[in-house]
KOLTORMAR-376727 format. One record per residue (C-alpha): residue in three letters; x, y, z. Coordinates in steps of 0.2 Angstrom, whole numbers, plus 5000, padded with zeros to 4 digits. Layout:
<pts>
alaXYZ/...
</pts>
This chain:
<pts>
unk500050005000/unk500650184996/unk501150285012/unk501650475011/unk503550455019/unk504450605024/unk506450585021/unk507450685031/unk509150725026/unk510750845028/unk510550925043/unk512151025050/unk513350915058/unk514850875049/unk514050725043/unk512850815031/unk513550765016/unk513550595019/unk511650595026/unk511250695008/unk511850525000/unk510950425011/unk509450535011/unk509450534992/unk509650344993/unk508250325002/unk507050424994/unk507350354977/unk507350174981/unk505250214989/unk504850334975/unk505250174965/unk504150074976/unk502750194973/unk502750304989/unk502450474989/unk503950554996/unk504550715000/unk506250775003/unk506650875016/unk508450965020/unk508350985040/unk509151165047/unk509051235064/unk507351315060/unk506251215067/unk504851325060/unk505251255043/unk505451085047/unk503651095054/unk502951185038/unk503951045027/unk503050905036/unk501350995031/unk500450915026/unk500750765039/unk501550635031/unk501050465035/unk502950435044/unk504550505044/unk505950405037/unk507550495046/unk509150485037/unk510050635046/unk511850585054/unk512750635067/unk512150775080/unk510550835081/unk509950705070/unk510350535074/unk510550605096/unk508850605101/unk508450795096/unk507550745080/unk506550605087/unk506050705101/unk505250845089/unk504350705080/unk503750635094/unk503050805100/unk502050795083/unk501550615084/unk502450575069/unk503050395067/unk504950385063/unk506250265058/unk507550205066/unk507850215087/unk506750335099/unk507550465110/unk508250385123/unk509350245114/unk509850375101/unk510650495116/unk511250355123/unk512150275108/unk512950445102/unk513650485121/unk514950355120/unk515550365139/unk513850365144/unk513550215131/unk515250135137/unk514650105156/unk512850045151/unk513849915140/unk515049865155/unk513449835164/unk512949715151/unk514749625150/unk515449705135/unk517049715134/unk517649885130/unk519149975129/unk519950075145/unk519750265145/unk519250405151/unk518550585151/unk519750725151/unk519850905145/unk520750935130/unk521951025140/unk522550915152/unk522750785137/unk523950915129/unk525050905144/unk525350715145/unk525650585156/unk524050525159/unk524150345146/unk525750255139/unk525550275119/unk524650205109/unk523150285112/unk521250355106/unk520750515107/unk518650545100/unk517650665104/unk516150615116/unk514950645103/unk515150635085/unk514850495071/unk515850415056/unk517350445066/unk517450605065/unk518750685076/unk519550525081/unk521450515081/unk522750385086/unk524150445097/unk525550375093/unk526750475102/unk526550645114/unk527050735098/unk525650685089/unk524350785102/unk524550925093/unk522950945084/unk521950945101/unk522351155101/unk521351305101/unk520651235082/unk519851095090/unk517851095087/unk517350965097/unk517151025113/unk518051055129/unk518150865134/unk518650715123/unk518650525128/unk520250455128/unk520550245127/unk522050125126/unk522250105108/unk521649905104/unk522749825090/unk521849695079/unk520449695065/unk519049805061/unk517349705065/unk515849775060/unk513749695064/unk512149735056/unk510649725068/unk509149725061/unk507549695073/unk507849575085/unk509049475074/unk511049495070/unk511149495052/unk512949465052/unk514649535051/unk515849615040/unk517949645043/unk518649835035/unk520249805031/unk521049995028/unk522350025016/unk523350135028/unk523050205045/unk521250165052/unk519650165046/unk519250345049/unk518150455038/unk518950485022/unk519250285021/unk517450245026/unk516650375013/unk518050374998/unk518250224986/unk519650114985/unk520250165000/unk519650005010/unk519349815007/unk517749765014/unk517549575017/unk515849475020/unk515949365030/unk517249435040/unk518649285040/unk518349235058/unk518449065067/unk516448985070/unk516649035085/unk517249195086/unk516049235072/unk514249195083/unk515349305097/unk515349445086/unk513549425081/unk513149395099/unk513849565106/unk513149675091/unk511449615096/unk511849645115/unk512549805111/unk510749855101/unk509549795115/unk510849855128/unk510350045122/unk508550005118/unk508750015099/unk507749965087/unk507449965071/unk509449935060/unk510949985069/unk512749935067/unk514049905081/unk515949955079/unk516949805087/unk518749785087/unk519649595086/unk521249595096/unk522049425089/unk523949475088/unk524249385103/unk523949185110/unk522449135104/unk520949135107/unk520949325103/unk519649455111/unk518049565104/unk518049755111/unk516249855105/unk516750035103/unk514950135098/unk513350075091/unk512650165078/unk510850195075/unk510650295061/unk512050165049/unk512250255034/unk511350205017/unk512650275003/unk513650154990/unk514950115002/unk513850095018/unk514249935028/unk512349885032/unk511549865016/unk513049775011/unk512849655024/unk510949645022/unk511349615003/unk512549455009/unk510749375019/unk509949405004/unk508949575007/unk509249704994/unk509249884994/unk507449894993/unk506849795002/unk507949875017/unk507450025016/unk505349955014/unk505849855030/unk506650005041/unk505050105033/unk503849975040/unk504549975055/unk504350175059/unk503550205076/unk503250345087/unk503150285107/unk502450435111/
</pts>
């Protein structure tokens, strides 16, 4: 049955560009399916956000990224206007995007994640806190945006008076291995998928520019460490309450005696939907196209409220 769908996209985090892809991607793939759809570029004017979703669209398919999209502040206007969305409510997406705030509920659960901690930028300038190797991210931001790896004291020199992120950043030991990534969709891991870099990490350049990764589906693991993987990523997404599609960020520390070990990094609930996104890719792997993705996270559009 036709429904009127409401896509949001852009926004005005440094993610916009890659939520206009994904936005784009969305709303051709249920034009295609026969929906009536209208496009909406999200600001800070809320007043024409609420004039661009009139008339009321049947549901709101959100495919902002980063803050004030993808962090609860979105979903909690559309819940004000009873408008069924996509993806995670409120609570889960604040939660998700806060990674120290995500980190301790995980602990609770018995995820294994990375040691850190909060400090200002400041005191991270001055050194001394962490032996190097280490992570610097901001508390708050998405498609690793921000994040660096310290590999010397040297090498802090970015955090200066330039820094946008904020006055406080969340620093963790630095875990060597392989880049695990799982798809969750509803109550089921889908599977997962191993990034292999060409140089450095998998930051935002490599995760949004061609060529400048190897994505691998299945990710090679043994049996067993593959169900592990699977198993976190779904206990990461009902950890935070998701639901709908989300994707968690693990990393596979197996360059020491075996049997190696899983660390979760962030849950995403907002996974991007451009060519190179990791989601659909995996989704395609189980046999669920594009198409039917997108129809599926469209069906499953809610509003708790």
């Amino acid at each position: 049955m036709s429904k009127h769908v409401a896509v949001l996209m852009g926004g005005w985090s440094v993610e916009r560009e890659v939520s206009l892809v994904s936005g784009a991607a969305v709303a051709d793939s249920l034009e295609a399916a026969g929906h009536k759809v209208t496009r909406i570029e999200v600001s800070p004017d809320l007043g024409s956000l609420y004039a661009a979703l009139t008339p009321r669209p049947e549901l709101v398919f959100n495919a902002l990224h980063g803050r004030f999209g993808e962090d609860g502040c979105i979903q909690g206007v559309l819940e004000i206007l009873s408008i069924p969305y996509t993806h995670s409510g409120v609570l889960a997406s604040a939660l998700a995007m806060d990674k120290p705030t995500a980190k301790r509920l995980f602990a609770a659960s018995g995820i294994p994640c990375a040691k850190g901690q909060v400090m200002h930028r400041e005191n991270v300038l001055k050194g001394g806190f962490m032996d190097p190797p280490y992570v610097v991210k901001p508390l708050n931001e998405g498609s690793s945006v921000g994040v660096h790896i310290v590999h010397d004291q040297k090498s802090n020199d970015y955090l200066g008076e330039d820094w946008p992120y904020g006055t406080h950043v969340l620093v963790e030991i630095y875990i060597p291995g392989r880049e695990i990534h799982v798809a969750v969709m509803g109550d089921e891991a889908l599977g997962a998928i191993e990034i292999q870099p060409h140089e450095g990490f998998y930051d935002y350049e490599a995760k949004y520019t061609e060529g400048k990764a190897d994505h691998v589906m299945p990710a090679p693991l043994e049996k067993d460490d593959y169900a592990e993987a699977l198993r976190l990523g779904l206990l990461a997404h009902q950890t935070l309450g998701c639901r709908g599609v989300s994707r968690t960020d693990l990393r596979f520390d197996d360059t020491g005696k075996a049997p190696g070990q899983f660390y979760v990094l962030e849950t995403n609930t907002q996974p991007g939907m451009t060519p190179l996104s990791l989601v659909p890719e995996i989704a395609a792997y189980r046999g669920i196209g594009f198409d039917e993705l997108v129809s599926w996270i469209m069906e499953d559009a809610s509003c708790p409220r």
